[in-house]
TORKOL-4160 file (C-alpha; in steps of 0.2 Angstrom, whole numbers, padded with zeros to 4 digits, m for minus):
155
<pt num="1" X="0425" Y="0626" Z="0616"/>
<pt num="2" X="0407" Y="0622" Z="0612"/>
<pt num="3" X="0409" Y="0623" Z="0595"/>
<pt num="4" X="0422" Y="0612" Z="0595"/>
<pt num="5" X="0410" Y="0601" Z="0605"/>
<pt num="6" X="0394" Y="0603" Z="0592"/>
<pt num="7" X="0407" Y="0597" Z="0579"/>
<pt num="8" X="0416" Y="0582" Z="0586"/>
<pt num="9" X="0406" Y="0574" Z="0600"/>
<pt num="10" X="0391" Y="0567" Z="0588"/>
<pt num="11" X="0405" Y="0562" Z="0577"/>
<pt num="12" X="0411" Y="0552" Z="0590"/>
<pt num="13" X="0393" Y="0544" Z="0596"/>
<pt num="14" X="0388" Y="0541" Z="0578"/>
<pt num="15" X="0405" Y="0532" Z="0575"/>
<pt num="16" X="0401" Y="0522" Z="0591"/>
<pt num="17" X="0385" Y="0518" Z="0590"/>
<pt num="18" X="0389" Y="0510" Z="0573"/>
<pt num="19" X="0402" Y="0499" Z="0582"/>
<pt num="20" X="0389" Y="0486" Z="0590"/>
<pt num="21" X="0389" Y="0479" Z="0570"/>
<pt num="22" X="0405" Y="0466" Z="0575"/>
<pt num="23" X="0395" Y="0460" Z="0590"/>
<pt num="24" X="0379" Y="0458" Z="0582"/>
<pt num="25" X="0388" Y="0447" Z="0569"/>
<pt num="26" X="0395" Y="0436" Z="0583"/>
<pt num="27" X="0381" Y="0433" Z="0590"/>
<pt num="28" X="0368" Y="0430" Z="0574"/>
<pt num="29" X="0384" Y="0417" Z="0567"/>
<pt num="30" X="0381" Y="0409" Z="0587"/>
<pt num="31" X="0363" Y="0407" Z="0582"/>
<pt num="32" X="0367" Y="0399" Z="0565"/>
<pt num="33" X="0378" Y="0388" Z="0574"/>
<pt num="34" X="0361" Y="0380" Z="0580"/>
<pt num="35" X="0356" Y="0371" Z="0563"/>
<pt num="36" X="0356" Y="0355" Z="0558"/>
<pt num="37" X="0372" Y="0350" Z="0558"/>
<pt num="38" X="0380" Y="0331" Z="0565"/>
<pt num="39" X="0389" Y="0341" Z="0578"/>
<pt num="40" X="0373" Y="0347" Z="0587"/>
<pt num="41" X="0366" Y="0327" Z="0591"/>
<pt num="42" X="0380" Y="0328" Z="0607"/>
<pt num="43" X="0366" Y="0341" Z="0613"/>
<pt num="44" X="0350" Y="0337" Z="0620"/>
<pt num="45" X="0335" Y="0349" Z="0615"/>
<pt num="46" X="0333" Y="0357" Z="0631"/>
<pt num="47" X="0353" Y="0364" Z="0629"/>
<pt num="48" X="0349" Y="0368" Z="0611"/>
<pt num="49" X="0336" Y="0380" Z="0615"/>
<pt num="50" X="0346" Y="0386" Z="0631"/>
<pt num="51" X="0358" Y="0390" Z="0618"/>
<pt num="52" X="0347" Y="0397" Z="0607"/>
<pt num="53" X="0340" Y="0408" Z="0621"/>
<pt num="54" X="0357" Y="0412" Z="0625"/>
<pt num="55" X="0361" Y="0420" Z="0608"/>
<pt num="56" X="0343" Y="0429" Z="0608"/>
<pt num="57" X="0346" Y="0437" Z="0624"/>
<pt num="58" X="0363" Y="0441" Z="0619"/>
<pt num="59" X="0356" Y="0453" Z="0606"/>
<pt num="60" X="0345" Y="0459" Z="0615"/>
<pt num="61" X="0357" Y="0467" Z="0627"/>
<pt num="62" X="0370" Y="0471" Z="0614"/>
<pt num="63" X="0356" Y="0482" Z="0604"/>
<pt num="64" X="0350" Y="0489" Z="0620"/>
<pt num="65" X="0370" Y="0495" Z="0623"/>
<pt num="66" X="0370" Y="0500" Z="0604"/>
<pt num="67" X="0354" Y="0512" Z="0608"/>
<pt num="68" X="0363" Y="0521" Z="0622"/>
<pt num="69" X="0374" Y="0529" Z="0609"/>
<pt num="70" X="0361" Y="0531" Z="0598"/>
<pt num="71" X="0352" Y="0540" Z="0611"/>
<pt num="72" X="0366" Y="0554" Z="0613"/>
<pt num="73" X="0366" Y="0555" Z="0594"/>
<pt num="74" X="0348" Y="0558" Z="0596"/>
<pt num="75" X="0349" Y="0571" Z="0609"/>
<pt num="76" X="0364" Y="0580" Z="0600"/>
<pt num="77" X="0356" Y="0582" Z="0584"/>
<pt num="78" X="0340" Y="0586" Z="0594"/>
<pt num="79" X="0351" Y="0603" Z="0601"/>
<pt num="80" X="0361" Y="0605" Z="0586"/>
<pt num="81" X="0343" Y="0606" Z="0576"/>
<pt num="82" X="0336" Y="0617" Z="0592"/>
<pt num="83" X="0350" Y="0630" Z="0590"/>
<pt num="84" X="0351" Y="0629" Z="0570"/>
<pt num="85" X="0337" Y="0642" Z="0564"/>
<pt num="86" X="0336" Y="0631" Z="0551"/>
<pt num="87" X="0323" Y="0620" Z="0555"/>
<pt num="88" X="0308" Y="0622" Z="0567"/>
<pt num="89" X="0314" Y="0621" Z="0584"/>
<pt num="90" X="0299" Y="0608" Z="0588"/>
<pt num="91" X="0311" Y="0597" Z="0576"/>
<pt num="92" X="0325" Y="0598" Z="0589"/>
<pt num="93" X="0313" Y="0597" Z="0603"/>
<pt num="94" X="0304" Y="0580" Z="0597"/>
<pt num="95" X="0324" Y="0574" Z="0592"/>
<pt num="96" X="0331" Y="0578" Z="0610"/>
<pt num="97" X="0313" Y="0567" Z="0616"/>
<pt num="98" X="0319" Y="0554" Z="0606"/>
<pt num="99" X="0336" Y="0553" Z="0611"/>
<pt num="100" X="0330" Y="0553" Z="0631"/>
<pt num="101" X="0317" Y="0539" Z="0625"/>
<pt num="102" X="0331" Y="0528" Z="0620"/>
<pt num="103" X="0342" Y="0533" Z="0635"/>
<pt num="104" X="0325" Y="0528" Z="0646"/>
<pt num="105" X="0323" Y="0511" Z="0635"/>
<pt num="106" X="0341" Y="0504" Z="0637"/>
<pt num="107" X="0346" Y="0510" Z="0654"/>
<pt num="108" X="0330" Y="0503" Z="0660"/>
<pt num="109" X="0334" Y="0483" Z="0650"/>
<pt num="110" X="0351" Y="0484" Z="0659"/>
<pt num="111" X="0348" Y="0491" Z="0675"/>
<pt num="112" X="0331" Y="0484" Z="0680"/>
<pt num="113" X="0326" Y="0472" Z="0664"/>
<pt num="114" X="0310" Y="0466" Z="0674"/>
<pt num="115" X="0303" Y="0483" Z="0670"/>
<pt num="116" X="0308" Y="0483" Z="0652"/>
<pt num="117" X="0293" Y="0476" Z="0644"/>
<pt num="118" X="0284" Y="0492" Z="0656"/>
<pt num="119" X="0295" Y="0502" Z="0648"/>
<pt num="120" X="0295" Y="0500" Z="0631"/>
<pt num="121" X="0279" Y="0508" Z="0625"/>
<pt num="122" X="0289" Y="0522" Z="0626"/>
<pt num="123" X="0299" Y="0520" Z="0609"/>
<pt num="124" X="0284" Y="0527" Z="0602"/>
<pt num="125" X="0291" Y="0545" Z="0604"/>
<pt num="126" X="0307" Y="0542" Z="0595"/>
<pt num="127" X="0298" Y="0535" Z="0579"/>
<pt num="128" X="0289" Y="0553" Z="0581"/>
<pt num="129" X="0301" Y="0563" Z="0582"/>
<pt num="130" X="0313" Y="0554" Z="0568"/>
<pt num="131" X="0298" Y="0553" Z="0556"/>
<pt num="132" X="0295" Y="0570" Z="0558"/>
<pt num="133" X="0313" Y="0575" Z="0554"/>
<pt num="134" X="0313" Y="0563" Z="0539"/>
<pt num="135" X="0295" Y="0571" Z="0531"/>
<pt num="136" X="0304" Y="0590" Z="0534"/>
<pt num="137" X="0322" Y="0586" Z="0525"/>
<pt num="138" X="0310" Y="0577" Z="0511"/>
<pt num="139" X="0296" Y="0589" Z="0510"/>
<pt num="140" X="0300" Y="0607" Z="0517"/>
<pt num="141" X="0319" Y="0605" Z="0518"/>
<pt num="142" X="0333" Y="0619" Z="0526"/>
<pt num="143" X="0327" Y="0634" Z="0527"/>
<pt num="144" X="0339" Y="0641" Z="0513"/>
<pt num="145" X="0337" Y="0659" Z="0513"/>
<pt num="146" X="0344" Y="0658" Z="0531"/>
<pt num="147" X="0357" Y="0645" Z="0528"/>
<pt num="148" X="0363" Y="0659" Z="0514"/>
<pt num="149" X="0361" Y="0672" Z="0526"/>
<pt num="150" X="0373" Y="0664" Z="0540"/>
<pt num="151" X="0385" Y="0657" Z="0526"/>
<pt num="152" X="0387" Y="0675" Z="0521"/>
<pt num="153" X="0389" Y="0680" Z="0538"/>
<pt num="154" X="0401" Y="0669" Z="0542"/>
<pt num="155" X="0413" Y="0673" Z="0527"/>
């Protein structure tokens, strides 16, 4: 049962996290309806930048939607690297921080978006722990000698 969860869960949070892409295009076509065009002289300049605050804000919360599944990507890969032996298990540590940050990040800019901006410092953690899992893959790598061991193991 929980390996059948390792293996399709993140699938499913990785597919949906990548879903907010239709939305983001909906909303960044609504801020390009704000040009130049004739149509736009029927709006006085106060309603154009309502609108164009409208759209920004739009974004905002559909990114900050978008990171919620992000964040359990984040703390599933965090546990999968954890339990792996083929990385350091500080990788998975600073992964699962990362996933929580982003959990902290968009629950706080829905539920209490006054606190956001007190909030949001905290982003620093995931670009931490995703920097440091993007300098091991390009520098150390997976520990193959393991990876050969448990592939053997396992056959």
């Amino acid at each position: 049962m929980a390996e059948t969860f390792s293996k399709e869960i993140p699938v499913l949070f990785s597919t949906t996290s990548q879903e907010h892409t239709p939305f983001t295009f909906l909303q960044e076509s609504g801020q390009n309806l704000l040009g130049s065009a004739d149509y736009l002289k029927a709006f006085e300049p106060h309603q154009l930048q309502a609108l164009a605050y409208l759209a920004l804000k739009a974004h905002d919360y559909g990114f900050g939607i978008s990171l919620v599944f992000f964040g359990f990507v984040c703390l599933i890969l965090g546990y999968l690297l954890f339990r792996s032996g083929y990385f350091p298990r500080t990788l998975g540590i600073l992964m699962t921080i990362a996933g929580l940050s982003y959990l902290t990040n968009s629950f706080t800019l829905i539920l209490a978006p006054t606190y956001s901006t007190m909030i949001f410092p905290i982003l620093v953690l995931p670009f931490i722990g995703e920097s440091s899992l993007c300098l091991w893959l390009i520098v150390k790598g997976v520990n193959v000698p393991k990876w050969k061991e448990k592939a053997d193991c396992g056959a």
